[in-house]
N, C-alpha and C positions, 0 to 999 in steps of 0.2 A: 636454783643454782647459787647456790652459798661459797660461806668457808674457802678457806684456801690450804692448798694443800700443796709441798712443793713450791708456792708460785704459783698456782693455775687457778683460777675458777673453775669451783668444782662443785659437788652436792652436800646438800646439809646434815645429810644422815639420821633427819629426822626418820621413825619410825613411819610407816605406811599407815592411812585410816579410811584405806580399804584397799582390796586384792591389785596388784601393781605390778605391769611387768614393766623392765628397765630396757633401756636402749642404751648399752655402751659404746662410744663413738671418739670422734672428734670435735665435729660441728653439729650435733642432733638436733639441737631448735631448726637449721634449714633443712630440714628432710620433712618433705611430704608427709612421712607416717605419723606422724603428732598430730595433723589433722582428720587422717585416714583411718588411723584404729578406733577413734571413737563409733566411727559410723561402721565398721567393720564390727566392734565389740558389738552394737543394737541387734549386726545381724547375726551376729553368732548367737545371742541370748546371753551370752556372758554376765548380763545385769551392772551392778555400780564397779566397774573396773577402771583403772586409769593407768596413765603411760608415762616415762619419767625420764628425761634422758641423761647420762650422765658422760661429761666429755673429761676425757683426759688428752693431755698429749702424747703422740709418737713416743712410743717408745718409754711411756712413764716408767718411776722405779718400782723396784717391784713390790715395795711396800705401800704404791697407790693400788697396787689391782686387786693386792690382800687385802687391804681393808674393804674396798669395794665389795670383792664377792666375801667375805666373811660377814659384811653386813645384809648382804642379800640372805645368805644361809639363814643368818640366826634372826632376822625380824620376820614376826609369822605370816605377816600379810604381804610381804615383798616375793612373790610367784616366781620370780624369773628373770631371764632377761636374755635379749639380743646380744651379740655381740659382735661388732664388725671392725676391720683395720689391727683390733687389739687381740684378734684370735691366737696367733702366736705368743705372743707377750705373756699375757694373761694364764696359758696355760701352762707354759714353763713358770709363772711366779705360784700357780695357787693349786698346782697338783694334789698337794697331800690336803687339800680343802676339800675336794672333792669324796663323796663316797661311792661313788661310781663313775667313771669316764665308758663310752660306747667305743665299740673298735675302731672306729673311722677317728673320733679323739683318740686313740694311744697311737693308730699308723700315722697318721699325720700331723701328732702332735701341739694340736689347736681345739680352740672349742670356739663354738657358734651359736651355743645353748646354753643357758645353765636353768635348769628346773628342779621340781621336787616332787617326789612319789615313794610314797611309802615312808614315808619319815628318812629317805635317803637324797644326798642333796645330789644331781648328776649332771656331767657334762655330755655334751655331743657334738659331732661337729655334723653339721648338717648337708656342707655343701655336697659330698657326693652324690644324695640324695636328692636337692634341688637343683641339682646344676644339670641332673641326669633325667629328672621331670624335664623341665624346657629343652634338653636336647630330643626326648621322645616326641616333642609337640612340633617337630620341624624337619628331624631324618627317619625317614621311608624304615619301615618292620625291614630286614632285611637287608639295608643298606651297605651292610659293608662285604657282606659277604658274595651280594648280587654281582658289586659296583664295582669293590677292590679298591677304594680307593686310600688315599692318610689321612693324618690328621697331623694340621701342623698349630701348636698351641706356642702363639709370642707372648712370651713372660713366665718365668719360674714362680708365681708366688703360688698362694693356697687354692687361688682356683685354677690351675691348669694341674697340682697335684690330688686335686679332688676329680677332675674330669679324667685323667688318668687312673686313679684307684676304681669312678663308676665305668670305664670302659673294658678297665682288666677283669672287673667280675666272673668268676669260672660258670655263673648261669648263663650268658652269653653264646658259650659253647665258641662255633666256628663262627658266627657271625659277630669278630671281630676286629677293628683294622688291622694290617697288616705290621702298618710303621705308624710312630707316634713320635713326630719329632717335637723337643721341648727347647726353646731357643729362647736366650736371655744376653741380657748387656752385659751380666756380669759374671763370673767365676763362678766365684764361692754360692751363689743360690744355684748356678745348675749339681755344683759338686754336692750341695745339699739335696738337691730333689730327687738327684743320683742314688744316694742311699737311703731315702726314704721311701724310693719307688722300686729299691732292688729288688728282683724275684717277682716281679708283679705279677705275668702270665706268659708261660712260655711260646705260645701263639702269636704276641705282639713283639714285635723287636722295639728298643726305645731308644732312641737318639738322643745326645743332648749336645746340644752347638751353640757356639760362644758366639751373637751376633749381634755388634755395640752399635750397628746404625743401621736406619730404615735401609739402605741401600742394599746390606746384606740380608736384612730379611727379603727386601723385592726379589733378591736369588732365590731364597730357598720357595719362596712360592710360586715362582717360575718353574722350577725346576719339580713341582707336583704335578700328579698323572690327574686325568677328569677324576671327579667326581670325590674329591676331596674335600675335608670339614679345614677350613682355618679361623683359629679363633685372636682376638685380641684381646690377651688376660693383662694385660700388662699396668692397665690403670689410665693411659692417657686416652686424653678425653673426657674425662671426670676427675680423678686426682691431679691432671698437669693439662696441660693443651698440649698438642699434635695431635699425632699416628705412628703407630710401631713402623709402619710402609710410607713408602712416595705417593705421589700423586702418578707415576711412571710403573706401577705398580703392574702387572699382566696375571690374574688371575686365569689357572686350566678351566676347560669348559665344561659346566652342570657342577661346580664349585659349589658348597655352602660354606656361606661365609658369616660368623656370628658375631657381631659384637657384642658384647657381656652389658654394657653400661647401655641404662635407658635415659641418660639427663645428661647435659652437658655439649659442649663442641663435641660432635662425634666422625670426625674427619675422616677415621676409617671406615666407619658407613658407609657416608658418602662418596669416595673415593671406590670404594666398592660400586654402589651405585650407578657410576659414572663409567664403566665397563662397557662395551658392546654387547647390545641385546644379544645379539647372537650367540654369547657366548651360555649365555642360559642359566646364570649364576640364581643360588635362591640366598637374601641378603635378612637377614634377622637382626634385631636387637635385643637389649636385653630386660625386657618388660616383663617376659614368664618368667626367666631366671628373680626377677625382685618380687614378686609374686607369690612361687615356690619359696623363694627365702623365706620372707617374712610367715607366711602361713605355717609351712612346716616348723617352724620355731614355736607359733603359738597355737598350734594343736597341741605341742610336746606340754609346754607350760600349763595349760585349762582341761589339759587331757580330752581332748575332745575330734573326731576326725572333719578335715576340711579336705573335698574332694568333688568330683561332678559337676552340678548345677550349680553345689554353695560355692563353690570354688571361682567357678564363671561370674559368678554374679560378684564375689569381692572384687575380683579383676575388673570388673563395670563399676563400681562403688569408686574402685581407686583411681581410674580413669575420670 
């Protein structure tokens, strides 16, 4: 972490001397995975690889995120890289960079990936695909269609419009939720997620409701039938302290209730948690979601599948 750029401490842009993939972040020296994909790389066989993180800040200009990935593209041993918080950003600054973006990058207009194959350099966004592993690894084959019940996702950002694009899937058929309400503190992001999610499936009807304090969400979760998914996409908990909810909070009964983040004060967990047995809720966090993350990125990048046994076992590796 060299060089400045803007103002920031940033990377040195030295060329790579040996195959590297990047972790684009904020704060990436605190993240477990610096110490995790080494031993993750021994078990994939991957051989002398290394991991490199590089933080910008919120919202950098767009002339950091070009150089970033233009330096990734054109140095031969730099593979790839992660990219989290700057999905957005990043992909509005460095579109015509790319020589291929995947559909889930052009609907949702982020990327989550950047690798290379074929001599072409491409983007992807991955979360509909990991975010849609960890939700198979905790709702019942069947579940919506059996149970009937919604799905109420707090927070407009990239992951409740990735959970919403892997729910509208037309393979799905009928066994899909009915209602999908999407609830945020602010306007202009549901207005946003409004048309990035129009047309999604006509099976699903989609809500989106302006709701700026935990109180109004404790209504709308009240106000769901049993057997309902509520998620807390909204970041707090790990990017900020609280809970999108009160502690006064009444979840319906045989609930799944997921929090997305696996670190940090996780007060809606807990809070969850803290519910009557009786109500029969099943309370998840977000440990296979960071899992599926990370993996499905660097299968994309080594080209390689991570799946099964190998899969369980990096899960145990990173535990």
């Amino acid at each position: 972490m060299a060089n400045a750029m803007n103002g920031e401490s940033m990377f040195d842009f030295a060329p790579a001397t040996k195959p590297t993939l990047y972790f684009i972040g904020v704060t990436t020296t605190k993240s477990s995975i610096m110490k995790v994909f080494p031993k993750w790389a021994e078990a994939l066989g991957l051989g002398d690889v290394d991991i490199k993180g590089i933080d910008l800040p919120l919202h950098a200009p767009a002339e950091d995120y070009r150089k970033v990935t233009r330096f990734i593209k054109d140095d031969p041993l730099s593979e790839g890289a992660l990219v989290t918080t700057h999905k957005l950003d990043l992909y509005a600054a460095c579109g015509d960079i790319f020589d291929y973006a995947d559909p889930f990058a052009e609907k949702l207009e982020e990327v989550s990936s950047l690798s290379k194959k074929d001599g072409m350099f491409c983007a992807h966004a991955k979360d509909p695909i990991s975010s849609g592993l960890a939700l198979e690894s905790f709702v019942p084959d069947g579940f919506w269609q059996e149970r009937g019940g919604e799905v109420l996702l707090l927070g407009a950002g990239g992951s409740s419009l990735a959970m919403s694009i892997y729910f509208g899937q037309e393979k799905w058929g009928a066994n899909v939720p009915r209602v999908i309400t999407i609830a945020n503190r602010s306007e202009p992001r549901l207005e946003s997620a409004r048309r990035t999610l129009a047309n999604l499936n006509p099976k699903i009807e989609m809500r989106y409701v302006h709701s700026p304090t935990p109180a109004d969400n404790d209504r709308l979760v009240r106000a769901l039938p049993p057997h309902s998914l509520i998620v807390n996409a909204t970041g707090l908990g790990k990017d900020a302290p609280g809970s999108p909810t009160t502690d006064a909070v009444e979840y319906p009964d045989h609930a799944l209730v997921w929090e997305i983040n696996y670190r940090g004060d996780l007060l809606f967990k807990d809070q969850a948690l803290a519910q009557p047995r009786e109500k029969g809720l099943h309370v998840e966090d977000g440990w296979n979601y960071f899992i599926h993350g990370w993996t499905q990125v660097i299968a994309e990048v080594f080209h390689i599948d991570i799946e099964g046994k190998l899969l369980e076992e990096l899960s145990r590796i990173a535990r």
